[in-house]
N, C-alpha and C positions, 0 to 999 in steps of 0.2 A: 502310487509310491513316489514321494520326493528324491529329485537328483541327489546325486551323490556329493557330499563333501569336496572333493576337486572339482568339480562339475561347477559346483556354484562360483568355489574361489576361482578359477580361470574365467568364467565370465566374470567378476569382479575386476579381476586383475587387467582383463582386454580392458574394460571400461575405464581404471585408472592410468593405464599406456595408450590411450588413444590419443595419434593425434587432434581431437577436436579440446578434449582433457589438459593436454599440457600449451596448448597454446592458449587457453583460459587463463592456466594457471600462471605463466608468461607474464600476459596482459595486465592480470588479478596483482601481481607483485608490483609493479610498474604507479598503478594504480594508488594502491593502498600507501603506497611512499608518498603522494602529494595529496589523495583526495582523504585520507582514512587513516592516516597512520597507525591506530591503535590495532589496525589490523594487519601490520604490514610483517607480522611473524606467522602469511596462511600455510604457509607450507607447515605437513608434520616432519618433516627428517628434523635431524636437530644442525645448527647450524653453528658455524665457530663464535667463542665466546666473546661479545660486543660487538657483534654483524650489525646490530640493530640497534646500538644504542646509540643514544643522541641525535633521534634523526631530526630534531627540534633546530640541529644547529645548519640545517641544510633546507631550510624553511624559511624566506625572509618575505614571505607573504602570504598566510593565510587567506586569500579570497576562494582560491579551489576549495577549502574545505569547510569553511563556511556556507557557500556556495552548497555542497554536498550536503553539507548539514540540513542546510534549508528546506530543500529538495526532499529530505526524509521525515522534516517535523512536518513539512506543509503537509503531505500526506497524508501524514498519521493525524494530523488536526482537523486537516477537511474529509478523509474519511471514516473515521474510527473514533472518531468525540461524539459526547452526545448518544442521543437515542440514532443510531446512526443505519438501523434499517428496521422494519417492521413488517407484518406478517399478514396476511389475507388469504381469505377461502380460495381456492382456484375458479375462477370467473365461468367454468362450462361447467363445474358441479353446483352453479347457485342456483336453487328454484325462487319463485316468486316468492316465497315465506318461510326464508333461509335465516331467519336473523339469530339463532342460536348457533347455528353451524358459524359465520360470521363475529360473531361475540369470541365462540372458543380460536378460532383463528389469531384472533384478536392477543390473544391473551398468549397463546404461543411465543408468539415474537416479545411478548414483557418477559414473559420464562426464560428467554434463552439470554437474552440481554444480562441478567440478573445473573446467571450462571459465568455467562462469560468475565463480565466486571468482576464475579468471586474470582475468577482462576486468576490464572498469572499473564493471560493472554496482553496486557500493556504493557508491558517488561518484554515479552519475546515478540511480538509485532515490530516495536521500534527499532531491534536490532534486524530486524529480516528486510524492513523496509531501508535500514542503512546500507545492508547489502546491493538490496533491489539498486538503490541512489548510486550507487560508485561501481560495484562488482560489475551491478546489472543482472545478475542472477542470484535469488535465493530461494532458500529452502525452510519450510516450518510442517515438525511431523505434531498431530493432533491424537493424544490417547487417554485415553478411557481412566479417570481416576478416583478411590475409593473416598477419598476427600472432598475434591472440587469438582467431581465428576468429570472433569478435563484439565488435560497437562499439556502446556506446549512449551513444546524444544525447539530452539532453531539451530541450525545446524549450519556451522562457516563454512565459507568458502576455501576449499584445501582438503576440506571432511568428506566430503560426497563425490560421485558421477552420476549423470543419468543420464538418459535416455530416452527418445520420442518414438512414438508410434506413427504410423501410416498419417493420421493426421496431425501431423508433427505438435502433437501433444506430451507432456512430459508424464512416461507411466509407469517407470522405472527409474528409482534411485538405489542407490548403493552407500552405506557412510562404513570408514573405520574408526576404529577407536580401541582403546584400550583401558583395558581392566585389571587391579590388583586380584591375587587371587584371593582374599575376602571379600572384593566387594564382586566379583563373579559369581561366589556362592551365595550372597546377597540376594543379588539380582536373578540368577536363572534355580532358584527353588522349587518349582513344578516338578510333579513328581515325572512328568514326560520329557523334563529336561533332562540333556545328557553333558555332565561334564566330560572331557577329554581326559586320559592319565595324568599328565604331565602340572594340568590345573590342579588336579583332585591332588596328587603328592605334593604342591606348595602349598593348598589347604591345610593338609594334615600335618605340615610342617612347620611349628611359630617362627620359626628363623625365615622361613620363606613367602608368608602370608602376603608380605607388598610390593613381590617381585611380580611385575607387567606381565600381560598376555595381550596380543594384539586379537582381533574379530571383526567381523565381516556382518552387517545387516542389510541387507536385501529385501526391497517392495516391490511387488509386481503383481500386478493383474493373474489371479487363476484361470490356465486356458482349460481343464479338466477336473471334476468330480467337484464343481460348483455347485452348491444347493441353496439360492436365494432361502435369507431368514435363518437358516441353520446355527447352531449354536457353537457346530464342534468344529472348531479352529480351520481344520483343513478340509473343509468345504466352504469356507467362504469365499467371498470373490475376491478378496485380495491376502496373495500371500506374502507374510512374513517370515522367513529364514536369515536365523543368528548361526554362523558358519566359526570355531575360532582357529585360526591360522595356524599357532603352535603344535595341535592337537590333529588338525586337518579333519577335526570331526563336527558333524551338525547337530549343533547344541539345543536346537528349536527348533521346530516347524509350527508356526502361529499363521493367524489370521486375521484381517479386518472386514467388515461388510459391507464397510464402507471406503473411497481411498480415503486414507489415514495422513497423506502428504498433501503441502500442495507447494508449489513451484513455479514461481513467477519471474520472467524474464523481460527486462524494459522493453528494449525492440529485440527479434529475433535476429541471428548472424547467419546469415547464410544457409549453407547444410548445418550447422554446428546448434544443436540443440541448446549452447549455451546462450548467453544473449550480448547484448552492444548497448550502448546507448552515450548521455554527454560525458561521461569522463574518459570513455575511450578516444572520441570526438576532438577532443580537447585540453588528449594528453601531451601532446606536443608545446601547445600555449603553455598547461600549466609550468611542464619545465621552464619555457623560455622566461614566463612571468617572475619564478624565482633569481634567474640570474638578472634581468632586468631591474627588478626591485633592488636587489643585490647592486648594484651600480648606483641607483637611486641614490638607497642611503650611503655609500660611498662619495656621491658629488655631493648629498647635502650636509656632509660632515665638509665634506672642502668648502660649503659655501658660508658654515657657519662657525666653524674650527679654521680657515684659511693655516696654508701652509706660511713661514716667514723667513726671507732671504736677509741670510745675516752675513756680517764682514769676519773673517779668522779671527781677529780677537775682540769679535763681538759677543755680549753676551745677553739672551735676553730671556724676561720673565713670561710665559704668556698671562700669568693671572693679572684677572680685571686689575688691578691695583698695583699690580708688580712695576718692575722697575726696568728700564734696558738701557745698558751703559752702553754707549757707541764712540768711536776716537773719531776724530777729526775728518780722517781719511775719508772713514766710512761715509760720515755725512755726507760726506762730498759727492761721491757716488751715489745717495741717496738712499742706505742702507741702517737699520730696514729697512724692509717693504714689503708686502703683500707678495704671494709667488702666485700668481694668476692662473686659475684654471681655465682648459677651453670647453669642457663640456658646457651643454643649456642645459640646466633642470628643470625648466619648464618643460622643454621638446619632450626629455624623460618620463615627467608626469605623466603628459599626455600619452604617452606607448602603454603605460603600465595602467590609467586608467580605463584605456581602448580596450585592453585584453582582458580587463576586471567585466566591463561591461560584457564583452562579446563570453566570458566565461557565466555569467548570471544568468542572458536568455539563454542560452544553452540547456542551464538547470532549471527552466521556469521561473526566475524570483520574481520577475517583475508579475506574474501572476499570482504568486502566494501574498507576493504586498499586496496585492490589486485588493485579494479577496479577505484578507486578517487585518487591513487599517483603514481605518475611516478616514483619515486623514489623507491617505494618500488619493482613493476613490473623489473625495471632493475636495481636489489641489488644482484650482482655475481650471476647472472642466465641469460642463453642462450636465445633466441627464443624459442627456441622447451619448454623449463623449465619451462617457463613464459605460453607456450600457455596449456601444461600439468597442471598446476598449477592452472588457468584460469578454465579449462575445469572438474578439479577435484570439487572446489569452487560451480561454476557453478550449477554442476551435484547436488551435495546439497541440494543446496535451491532451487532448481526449484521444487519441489513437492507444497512449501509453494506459491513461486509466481505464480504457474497454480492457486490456489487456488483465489489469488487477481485477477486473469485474467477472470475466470470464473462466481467471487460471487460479485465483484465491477468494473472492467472499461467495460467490457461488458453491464453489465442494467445500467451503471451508467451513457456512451454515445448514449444509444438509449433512454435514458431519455432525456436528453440534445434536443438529434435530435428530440423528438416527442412535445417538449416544444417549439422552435425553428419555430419547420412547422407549429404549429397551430397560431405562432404568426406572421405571415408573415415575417420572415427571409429569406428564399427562393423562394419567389413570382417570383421574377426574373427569376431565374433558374426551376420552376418547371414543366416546359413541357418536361425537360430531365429527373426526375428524377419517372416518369409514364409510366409505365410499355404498350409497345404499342404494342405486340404481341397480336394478338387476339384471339390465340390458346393457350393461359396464362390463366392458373386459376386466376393470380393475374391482368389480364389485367384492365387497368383503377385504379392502387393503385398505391399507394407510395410506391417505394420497397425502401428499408434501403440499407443505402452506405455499404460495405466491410471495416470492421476496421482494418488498418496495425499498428501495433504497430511498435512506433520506439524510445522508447528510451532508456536510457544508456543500460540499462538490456537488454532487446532485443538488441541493439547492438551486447552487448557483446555477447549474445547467440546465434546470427548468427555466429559471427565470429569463435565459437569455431568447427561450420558447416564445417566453408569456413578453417579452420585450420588442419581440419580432411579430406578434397580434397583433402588440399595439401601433405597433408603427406600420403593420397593413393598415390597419382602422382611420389610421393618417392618411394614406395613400388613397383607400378611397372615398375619402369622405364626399370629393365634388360630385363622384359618381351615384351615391346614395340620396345626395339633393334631389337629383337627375330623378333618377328609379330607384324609391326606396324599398319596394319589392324582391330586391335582388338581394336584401340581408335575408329574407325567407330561406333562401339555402343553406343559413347554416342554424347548427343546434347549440342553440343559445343553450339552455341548462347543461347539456355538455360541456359547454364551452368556459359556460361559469364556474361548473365544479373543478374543471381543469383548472384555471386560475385560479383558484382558491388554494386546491394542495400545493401548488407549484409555486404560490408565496408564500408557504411555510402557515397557513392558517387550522388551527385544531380542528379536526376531522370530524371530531365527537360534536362540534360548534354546528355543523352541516346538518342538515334534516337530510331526511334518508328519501328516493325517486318516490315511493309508495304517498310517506307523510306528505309531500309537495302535492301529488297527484289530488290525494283527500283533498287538504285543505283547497285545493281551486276550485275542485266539485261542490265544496262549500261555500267557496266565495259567488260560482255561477247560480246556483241556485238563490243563493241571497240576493244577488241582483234581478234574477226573475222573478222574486219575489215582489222585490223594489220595486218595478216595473210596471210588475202587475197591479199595484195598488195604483200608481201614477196614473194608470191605466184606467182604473175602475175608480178614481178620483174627480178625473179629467172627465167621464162619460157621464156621470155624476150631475157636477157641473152644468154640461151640456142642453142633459135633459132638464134641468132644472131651471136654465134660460128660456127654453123649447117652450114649456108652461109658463 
């Protein structure tokens, strides 16, 4: 039996009064004022009338959010464009003469690509990875839909809390929200749904049908009466419970098989399950940046509007062409004149483009240029300079993208895949993809394809691999003069095939270990062949001088 209705909303409730919760949320406002502002309304209370308007005029430099910006397209370019992962048999279930099982793997990862580009997943990615970029924390739930087969919501910052587990994994979220009460009856029409009184009378009342109800949805792991595969909601392993507030009654008890969330945090904060990263970092500059620029364009209207010191019955034009009558007096005094400012504009510049720069590596730009402009990659730098450069960048940010690798495309494609198989997508194919060892624990399942990540990012991060061979191959080239026996150690056709995926070369272009093997078998026997004639040409010969 599912908890009770209070049960749920007090755990809700703790999770939205947590101190780790509201200092997020603190931070989150602080934030969204300089790096995001179109999200700088995350709170839901409602707030007095023009709290937020014009925050345009307390902005006199744009680089933070630029800056932020960059940080969330670069992302979304180098991971998520493109054939941006693909699919393979799992490497312990391949036999020697696996190439159908391979073929359907194959084709898997085309299926699911094609699916995903139908949905809406490019529209709600780039908002979650804006989050990810400035919040540092975001959220995108993944569901099952009649349509597109999948719907994704992303859900802002102010909407939700969650919550980590033992290994400070995030496995619990909670969002509110609110519902007219038509679009409630809408939405929770199962006949196992339960509306509350209070809903169902502004249902039945036209005068009342668009009066709000506030509600509570809750994901978490089932710790009882889980039945891997099962169909019926509340044996799955992940439960879903819609609680509404007004009514204090639980409207749904649902289910996923798979987690349905995923939740990605830049760098971790401490205990605080929420996350940290450069706008936190860097929130301090960005204030400072706006009042500095703020001065900026203040000295450089003095430097190019000057102030003019005039006599009492002086009067003057300032337009280019006007006219300024001065008496005698004045002259004499030397009036006008220019009113001299003491600030340096230069000094200025220099502060304001110090803290632009030191705001950019912060956010990675100089890696996003590195890696989306040719121009920039070969700007008076060598090979070696460019692949050093690359490999410095790189080294960076891959702590933040293990993290996207780990906490979103991972549960994020075996969602996909487990949405996918129960909707008959791979009906076709699924006698390859069942496990037919019968000395398999997993014999008679579905085993899950091998995810290869392939885009721009992994690209590049192969290549800094294939970059770092070659400049062994430099290092020891005196010593293979020396003792050429000592390249014996390594495996060359390995090593080739590696560098071939890892510069981005069609796969399908590659002859398979088998076809390689064949043809050598063929070329050794041909030259035995060869051989042998030379052999019995030359003996030939011999004997025929012999006589």
């Amino acid at each position: 039996m599912p908890d009770s209705a209070d049960s749920y909303i007090q755990r809700a409730d703790g999770l939205f009064n947590s101190q780790h919760y509201i200092n997020n949320q603190t931070i989150s406002d602080d934030v969204a004022s300089l790096f995001i502002p179109r999200r700088s309304e995350i709170q839901t209370q409602e707030k007095g009338k023009g709290t937020d308007a014009g925050w345009y005029d307390h902005i006199y430099d744009s680089a933070p959010i630029e800056a932020a910006q960059i940080l969330a397209q670069g992302q979304y370019d180098l991971l998520f464009t493109g054939d941006w992962f693909e699919t393979e048999a799992p490497q312990e279930s391949l036999g020697e003469e696996d190439h159908d099982k391979e073929v359907a793997y194959s084709i898997v990862g085309k299926r699911m690509r094609k699916v995903i580009d139908k949905s809406n997943f490019k529209l709600e990615i780039q908002e979650f990875l804006a989050d990810r970029s400035t919040m540092h924390t975001s959220l995108i739930l993944v569901e099952e839909d009649e349509e597109d087969l999948i719907f994704h919501t992303h859900i802002p910052v102010g909407q939700y809390a969650i919550a980590e587990n033992h290994k400070k994994q995030v496995d619990l979220f909670v969002r509110k929200f609110k519902l007219t009460a038509r679009q409630a009856k809408e939405k929770f029409k199962k006949e196992t749904d339960k509306l509350g009184a209070k809903v169902m009378e502004a249902v039945n009342n036209p005068a009342k049908q668009e009066e709000k109800f506030e509600f509570y949805h809750m994901v978490e792991p089932r710790i009882k009466g889980v039945k891997p595969g099962s169909d019926i909601p509340s044996e799955m392993s992940w439960a879903s419970i819609y609680v509404c507030l007004d009514d204090k009654n639980l409207v749904r008890e649902g289910g996923y098989q798979e987690q349905p969330f995923m939740c990605s945090r830049f760098n971790r904060w401490g205990d605080s399950p929420y996350g940290t990263g450069p706008s936190h970092i860097q929130l301090s500059r960005a204030r400072s940046l706006q009042k500095k620029e703020q001065t900026l364009q203040a000295l450089g209207n003095r430097v190019t509007s000057p102030g003019i010191i005039v006599g009492p019955g002086q009067e003057d034009d300032p337009d280019p062409f006007g006219v300024t009558v001065a008496t005698l007096e004045d002259a004499a005094m030397g009036l006008p004149r220019e009113w001299k400012y003491a600030g340096d504009y230069n000094v200025s510049r220099d502060m304001v483009d110090r803290d632009i720069r030191k705001l950019e590596d912060s956010f990675f730009v100089p890696l996003f240029k590195l890696l989306t402009s040719d121009s920039e990659r070969q700007r008076e730098k060598t090979a070696f300079e460019t692949a050093k450069m690359l490999e410095e960048q790189v080294g960076r940010a891959s702590p933040t993208f293990s993290r996207l690798d780990e906490e979103v495309i991972d549960l994020y494609l075996k969602r996909v895949f487990g949405i996918m198989l129960r909707t008959g997508e791979f009906n076709d194919i699924i006698q390859h993809l069942i496990v037919t060892d019968p000395e398999s624990e997993q014999a008679g399942e579905i085993e899950l394809p091998q995810l290869i990540f392939t885009s721009k990012l992994a690209m590049a991060m192969k290549a800094v691999r294939s970059n770092s061979f070659m400049q062994f191959l430099q290092t020891i080239a005196l010593v293979v003069q020396v003792r050429p026996e000592v390249l014996d150690n390594t495996n060359w056709d390995l090593k080739y095939r590696n560098l071939w995926k890892d510069s981005g070369q069609p796969e399908e272009e590659l002859f398979g270990a088998e076809d390689v093997a064949k043809a050598r078998e063929a070329q050794a026997k041909a030259q035995q062949m060869q051989m042998a004639l030379e052999m019995g040409k030359t003996g030939s010969e011999i004997e025929k001088n012999i006589r």
